[in-house]
C-alpha positions in Angstrom: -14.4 26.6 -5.2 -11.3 26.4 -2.9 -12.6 24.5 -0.2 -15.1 22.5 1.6 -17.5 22.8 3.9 -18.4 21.3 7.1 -21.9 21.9 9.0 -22.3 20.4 12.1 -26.0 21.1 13.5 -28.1 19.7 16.2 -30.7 20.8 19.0 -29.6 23.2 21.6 -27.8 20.8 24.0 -26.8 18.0 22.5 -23.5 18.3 22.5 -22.9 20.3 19.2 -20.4 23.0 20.5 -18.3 20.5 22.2 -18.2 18.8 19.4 -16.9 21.3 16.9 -14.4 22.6 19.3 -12.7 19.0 19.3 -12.8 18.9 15.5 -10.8 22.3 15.8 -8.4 21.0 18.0 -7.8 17.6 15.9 -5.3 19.6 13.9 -7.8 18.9 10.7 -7.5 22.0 8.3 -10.5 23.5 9.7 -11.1 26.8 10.5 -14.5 28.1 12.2 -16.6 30.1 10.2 -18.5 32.6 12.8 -22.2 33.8 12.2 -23.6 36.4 11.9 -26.8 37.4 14.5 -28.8 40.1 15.2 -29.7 38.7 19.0 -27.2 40.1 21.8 -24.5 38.5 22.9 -24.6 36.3 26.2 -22.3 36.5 29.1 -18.6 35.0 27.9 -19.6 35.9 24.1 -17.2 37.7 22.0 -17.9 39.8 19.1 -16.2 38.1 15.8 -15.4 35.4 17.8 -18.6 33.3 19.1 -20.5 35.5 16.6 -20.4 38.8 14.5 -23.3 40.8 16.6 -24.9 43.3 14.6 -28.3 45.2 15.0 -31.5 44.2 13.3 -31.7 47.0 10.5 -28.1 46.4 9.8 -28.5 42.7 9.4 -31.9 43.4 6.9 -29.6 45.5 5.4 -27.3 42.9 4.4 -29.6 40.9 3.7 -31.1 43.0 1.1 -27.3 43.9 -0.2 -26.8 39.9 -0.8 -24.0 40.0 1.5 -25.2 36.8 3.2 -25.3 33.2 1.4 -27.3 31.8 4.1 -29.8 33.9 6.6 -33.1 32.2 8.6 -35.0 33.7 11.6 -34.6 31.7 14.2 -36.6 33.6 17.0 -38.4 36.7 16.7 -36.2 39.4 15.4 -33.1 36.7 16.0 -31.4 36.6 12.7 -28.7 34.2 11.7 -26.7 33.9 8.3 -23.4 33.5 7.1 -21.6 36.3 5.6 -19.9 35.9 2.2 -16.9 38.0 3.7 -16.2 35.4 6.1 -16.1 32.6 3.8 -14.2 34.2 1.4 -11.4 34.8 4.3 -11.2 31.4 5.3 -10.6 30.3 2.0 -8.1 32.4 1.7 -6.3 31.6 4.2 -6.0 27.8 2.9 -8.6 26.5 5.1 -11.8 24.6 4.8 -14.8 26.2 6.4 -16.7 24.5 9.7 -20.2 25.4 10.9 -21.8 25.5 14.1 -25.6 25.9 12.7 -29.0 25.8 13.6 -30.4 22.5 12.0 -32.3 25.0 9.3 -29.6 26.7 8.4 -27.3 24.0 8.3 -30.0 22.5 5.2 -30.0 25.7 4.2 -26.1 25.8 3.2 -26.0 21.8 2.2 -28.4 22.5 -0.2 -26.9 25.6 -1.9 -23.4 24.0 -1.6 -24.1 20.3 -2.4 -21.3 18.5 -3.6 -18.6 20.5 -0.9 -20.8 19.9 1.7 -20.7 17.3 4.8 -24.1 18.3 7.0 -23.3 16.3 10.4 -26.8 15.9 12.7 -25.8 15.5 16.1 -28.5 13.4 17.8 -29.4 13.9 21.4 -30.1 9.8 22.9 -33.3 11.1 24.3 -35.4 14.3 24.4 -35.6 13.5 28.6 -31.7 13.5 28.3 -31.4 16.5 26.3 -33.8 18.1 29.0 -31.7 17.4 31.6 -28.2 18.9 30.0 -30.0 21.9 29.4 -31.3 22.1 33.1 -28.0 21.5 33.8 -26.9 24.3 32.3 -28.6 26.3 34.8 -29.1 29.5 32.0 -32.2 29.2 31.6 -35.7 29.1 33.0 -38.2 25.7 33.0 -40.1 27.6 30.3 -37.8 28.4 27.8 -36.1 24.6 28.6 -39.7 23.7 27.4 -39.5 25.7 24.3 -36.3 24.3 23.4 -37.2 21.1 23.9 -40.5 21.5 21.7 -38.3 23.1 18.7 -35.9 19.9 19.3 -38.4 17.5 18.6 -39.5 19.9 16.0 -35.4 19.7 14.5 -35.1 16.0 14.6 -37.5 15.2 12.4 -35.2 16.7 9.8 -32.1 14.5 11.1 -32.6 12.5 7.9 -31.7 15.6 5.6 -28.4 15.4 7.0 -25.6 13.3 5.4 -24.3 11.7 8.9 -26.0 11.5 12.1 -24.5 10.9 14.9 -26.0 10.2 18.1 -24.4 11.8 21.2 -25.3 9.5 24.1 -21.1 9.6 25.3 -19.0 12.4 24.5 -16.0 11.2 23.9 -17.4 8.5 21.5 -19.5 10.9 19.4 -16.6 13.0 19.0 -14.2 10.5 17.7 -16.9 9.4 15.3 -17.4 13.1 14.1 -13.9 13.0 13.6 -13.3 10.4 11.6 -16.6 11.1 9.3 -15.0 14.6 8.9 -11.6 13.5 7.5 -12.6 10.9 5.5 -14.7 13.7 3.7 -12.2 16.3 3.4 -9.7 13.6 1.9 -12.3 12.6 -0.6 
């Protein structure tokens, strides 16, 4: 292996995007690994940036080619995985990998990868909270909220698969704890 992986998962809003974008910016040697999906982009999204978008049969296809070491179906025809190619650039270029995953894919990876792994488990302080930064948001409607919210409460019950958890009630705390967790690993 030539270098580590982070994972940083958590429920949709709590904070887990931020998150990573300060531990990319903490001048750790940490470069983002993008996923693969086979949802469309949203507004602002950027192809092999925010994620590779490809189409449905093409993502089956690489599936089925074993160009993925991690895939789930997250939603209905919304595939996620990470390709091989993408971990074996990173690597190349001297870095160690970070990952913004869904909490089953980031178990996914920890447990094919055990002892390069850190899986982080951003905690929301409160499903009510969580509710409300995703309301706040203002993309969505009250009933997909409400499906989030159900597949949060769903997610957290795996919290304890995860080798940290971190609990997001203020920002700027959570992210100098995520911080510090991540260096300490990655001088280990």
């Amino acid at each position: 292996m030539k270098g580590k992986f982070v994972i940083v998962s958590a429920p949709s809003g709590a904070g887990k995007t931020t998150i990573v974008r300060r531990l990319l910016q903490s001048g750790l040697n940490l470069e983002f690994s993008v996923s693969a999906t086979s949802r469309p982009p949203r507004i602002n999204e950027t192809n092999g940036k925010d994620y590779f978008f490809i189409s449905i049969a093409d993502f089956k296809e690489k599936i089925r080619n074993g160009d993925l070491i991690e895939w789930q179906e997250v939603y209905k025809d919304n595939y996620y995985g990470t390709l091989k190619s993408e971990v074996e650039r990173i690597w190349n270029n001297g870095h160690h990998l970070l990952f913004d995953l869904d909490v089953q894919g980031g178990i996914n990876l920890k447990n094919l990868f055990p002892t390069i792994t850190l899986s982080i488990f951003i905690m929301p302080p409160s499903l009510e909270e969580l509710g409300n930064r995703l309301r706040l948001r203002s993309t969505e409607s009250e009933e997909n909220i409400g499906k989030r919210l159900e597949k949060a409460a769903s997610e957290i019950t795996f919290s304890g698969k995860f080798d940290k958890i971190i609990v997001n009630d203020d920002l700027e705390t959570a992210s100098r704890e995520t911080i510090q967790t991540v260096n300490q690993f990655l001088q280990s």
